[in-house]
C-alpha positions in Angstrom: 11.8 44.9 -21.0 10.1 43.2 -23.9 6.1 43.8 -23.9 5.6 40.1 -24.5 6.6 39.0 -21.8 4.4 41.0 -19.4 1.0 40.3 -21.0 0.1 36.3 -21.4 -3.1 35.2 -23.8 -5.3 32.8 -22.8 -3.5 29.9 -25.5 0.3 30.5 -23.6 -1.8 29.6 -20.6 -3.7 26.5 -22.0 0.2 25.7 -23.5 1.5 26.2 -20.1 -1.4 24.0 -18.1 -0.8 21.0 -20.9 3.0 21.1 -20.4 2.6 20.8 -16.6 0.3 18.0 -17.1 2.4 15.8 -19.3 5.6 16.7 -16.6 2.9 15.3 -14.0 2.3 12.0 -16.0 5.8 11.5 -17.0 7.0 12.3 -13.6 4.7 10.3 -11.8 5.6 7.2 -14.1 9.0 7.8 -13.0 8.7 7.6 -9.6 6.3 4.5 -9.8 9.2 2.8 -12.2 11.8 3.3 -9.2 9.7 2.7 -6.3 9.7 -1.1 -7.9 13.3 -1.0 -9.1 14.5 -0.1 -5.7 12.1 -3.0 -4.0 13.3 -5.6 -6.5 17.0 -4.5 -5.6 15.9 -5.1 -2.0 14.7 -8.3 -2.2 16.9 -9.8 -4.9 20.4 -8.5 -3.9 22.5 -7.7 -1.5 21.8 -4.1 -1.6 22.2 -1.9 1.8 22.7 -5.2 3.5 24.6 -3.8 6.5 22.8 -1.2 7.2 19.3 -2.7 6.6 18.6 -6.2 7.4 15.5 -8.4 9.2 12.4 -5.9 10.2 13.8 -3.1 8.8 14.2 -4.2 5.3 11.2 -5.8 5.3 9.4 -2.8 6.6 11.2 -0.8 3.6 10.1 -3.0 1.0 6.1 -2.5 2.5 6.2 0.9 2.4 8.2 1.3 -1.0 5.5 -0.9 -2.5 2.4 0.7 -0.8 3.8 3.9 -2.2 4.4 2.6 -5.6 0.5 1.1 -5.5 -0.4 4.7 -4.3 1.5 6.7 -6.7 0.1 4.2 -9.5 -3.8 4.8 -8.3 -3.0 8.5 -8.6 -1.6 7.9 -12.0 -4.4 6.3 -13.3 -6.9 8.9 -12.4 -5.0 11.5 -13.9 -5.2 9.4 -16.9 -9.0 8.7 -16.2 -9.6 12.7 -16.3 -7.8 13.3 -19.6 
């Protein structure tokens, strides 16, 4: 087994903590950039029509765009604390 691998210095854990954090950010933008996508789909096309019409679309759309507003808060205190 190689040696290196077993002991870790304190910079491979700063490396690993900043490479977490930017998959955090870039995640999270991700998911925000969807959660819209998919609510503009809803509400602008004929998307999932059959199986989701009248309250239940609507509903979808709510929580889709509360989630988004969430996910987006979130986002910018992440970037607040860097």
């Amino acid at each position: 087994m190689n040696p290196r691998l077993m002991f870790y210095s304190f910079g491979d854990f700063f490396l690993i903590a900043m490479w977490f954090k930017n998959f955090t950010l870039i995640t999270t933008g991700f998911i925000v950039i969807m959660c819209l996508v998919m609510v503009y789909f809803m509400l602008f096309t004929d998307l999932m029509i059959e199986t989701m019409n009248g309250t239940k679309r609507i509903a979808f759309i709510v929580v889709m765009l509360i989630y988004a507003a969430f996910r987006s808060y979130r986002l910018y205190k992440l970037l607040q604390n860097n």
